[in-house]
N, C-alpha and C positions, 0 to 999 in steps of 0.2 A: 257280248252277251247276245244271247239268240233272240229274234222277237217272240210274241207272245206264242206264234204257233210255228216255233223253233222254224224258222225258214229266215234268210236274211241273215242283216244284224242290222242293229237299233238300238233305240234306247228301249226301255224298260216298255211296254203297252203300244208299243209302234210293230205294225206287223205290213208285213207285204200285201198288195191288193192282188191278187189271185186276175186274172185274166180272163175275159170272158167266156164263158164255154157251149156258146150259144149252138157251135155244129159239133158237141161230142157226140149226137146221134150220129150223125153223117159219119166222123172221121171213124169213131171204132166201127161203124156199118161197113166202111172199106175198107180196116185196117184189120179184121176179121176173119182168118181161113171160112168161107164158104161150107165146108162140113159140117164144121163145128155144131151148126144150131138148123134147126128144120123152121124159124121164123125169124123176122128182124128180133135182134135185142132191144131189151127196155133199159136205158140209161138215164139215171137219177145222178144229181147234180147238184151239191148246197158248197159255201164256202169253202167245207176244209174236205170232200171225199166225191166220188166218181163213181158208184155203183152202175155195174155192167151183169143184170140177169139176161139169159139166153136157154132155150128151151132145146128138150133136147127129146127123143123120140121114146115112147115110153117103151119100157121091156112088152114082149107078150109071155102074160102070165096065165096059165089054165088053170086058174080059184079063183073062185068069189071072196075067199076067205082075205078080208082088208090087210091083216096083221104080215098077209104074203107079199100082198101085193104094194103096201109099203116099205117090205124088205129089199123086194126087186129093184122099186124106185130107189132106194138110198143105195143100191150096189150099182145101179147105173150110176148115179151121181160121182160117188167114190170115185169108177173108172173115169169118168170125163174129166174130175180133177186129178188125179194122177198121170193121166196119161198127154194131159196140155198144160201140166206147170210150170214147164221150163217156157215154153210160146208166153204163156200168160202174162208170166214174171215181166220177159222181155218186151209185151205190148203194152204194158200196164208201165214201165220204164219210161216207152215213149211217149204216153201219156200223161205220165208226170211230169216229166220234164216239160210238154204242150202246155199244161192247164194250171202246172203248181198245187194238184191238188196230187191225193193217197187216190190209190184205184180199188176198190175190191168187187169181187167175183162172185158170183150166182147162178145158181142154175135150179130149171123147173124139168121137173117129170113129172108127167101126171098128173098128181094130188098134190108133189112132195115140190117145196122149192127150200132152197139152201145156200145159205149165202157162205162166201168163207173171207175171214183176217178182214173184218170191218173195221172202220174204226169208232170205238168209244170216245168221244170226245168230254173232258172235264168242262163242264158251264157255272161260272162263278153264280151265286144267286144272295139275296137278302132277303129273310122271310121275317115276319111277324110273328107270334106267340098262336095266331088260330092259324095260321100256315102252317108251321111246327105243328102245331095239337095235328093237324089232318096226317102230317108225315109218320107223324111216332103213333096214332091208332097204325098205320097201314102196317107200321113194324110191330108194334105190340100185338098185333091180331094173326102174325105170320104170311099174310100177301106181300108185302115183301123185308128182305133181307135186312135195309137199311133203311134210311131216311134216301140216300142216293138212288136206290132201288125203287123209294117208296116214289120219290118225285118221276123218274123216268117211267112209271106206271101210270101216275098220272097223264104226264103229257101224251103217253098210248091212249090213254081214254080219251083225253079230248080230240087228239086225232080222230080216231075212229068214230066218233059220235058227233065230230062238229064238220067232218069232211066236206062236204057240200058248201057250208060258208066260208071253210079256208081255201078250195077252188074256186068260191066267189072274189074272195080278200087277193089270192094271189092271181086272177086274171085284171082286178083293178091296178095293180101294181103295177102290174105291165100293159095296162093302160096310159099309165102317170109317166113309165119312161119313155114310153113312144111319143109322148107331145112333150118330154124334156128332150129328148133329141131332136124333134121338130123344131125347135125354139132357136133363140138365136146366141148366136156364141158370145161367152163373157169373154 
């Protein structure tokens, strides 16, 4: 049977420890056609995914009119993905294979960024009856879809509104490993 994030084998809840990915900026910054992006890419990194957005030159559009010049930007998009997804497949391969994690792809013009084949990962959770009440108003009132929807809404909000203290929370983190590898070996 596969572990819990089908990688491996194992017993039931035993999963493989993913490897550090502490240079995927470096490695895809050289591992990268040069063309591709008019700046370095931004590469996000959690347990199970490898997010690679990379910018790309915007169209020149002669309107003011937004609804164009958002067209333009998602036609630029479209080609940069069509025309680099055999490269992409094949980088994002040896990526996986490096880091053990899924890679997915991104890209900015302009105003417009676009990520493509992310992955949704399923998070087991236990809620209480006023946890549920807040899920099922967010469905009963149509923000969102489900209670699945309603909770990953959530977790957007508190991202976006607690940003600042989760860049605090996650620079103390990597505070805490730097003096555990400072430390001395068990």
């Amino acid at each position: 049977m596969a572990g819990s994030r089908g990688r491996g084998h194992g017993r039931w809840g035993e999963r493989e420890q993913a490897p550090p990915a502490d240079d995927a900026q470096a490695w895809f910054t050289g591992r990268l056609p040069d063309e591709w992006f008019n700046r370095p890419v931004a590469v996000t990194v959690d347990r199970d995914e490898i997010i690679v957005v990379g910018t790309v030159p915007a169209p020149d559009v002669e309107s003011d009119d937004q609804a164009a010049v958002a067209a333009a930007e998602s036609g630029r998009i479209r080609r940069f993905r069509e025309a680099t997804r055999d490269a992409r497949i094949a980088i994002a391969r040896e990526a996986e294979q490096r880091y053990l994690r899924k890679v997915a792809w991104g890209v900015t013009v302009g105003g417009t960024t676009e990520l493509f084949t992310t992955l949704s990962v399923p998070v087991m959770t236990r809620l209480r009856q006023p946890e549920r009440h807040v899920l099922d108003t967010l469905v009963d009132s149509g923000v969102a879809r489900s209670r699945s929807d309603a909770l990953a809404w959530c977790v957007r909000l508190v991202g976006d509104n607690a940003q600042p203290w989760l860049t605090r929370l996650r620079e103390a983190m990597e505070k805490v490993e730097q003096v555990r590898a400072e430390g001395p070996e068990l």
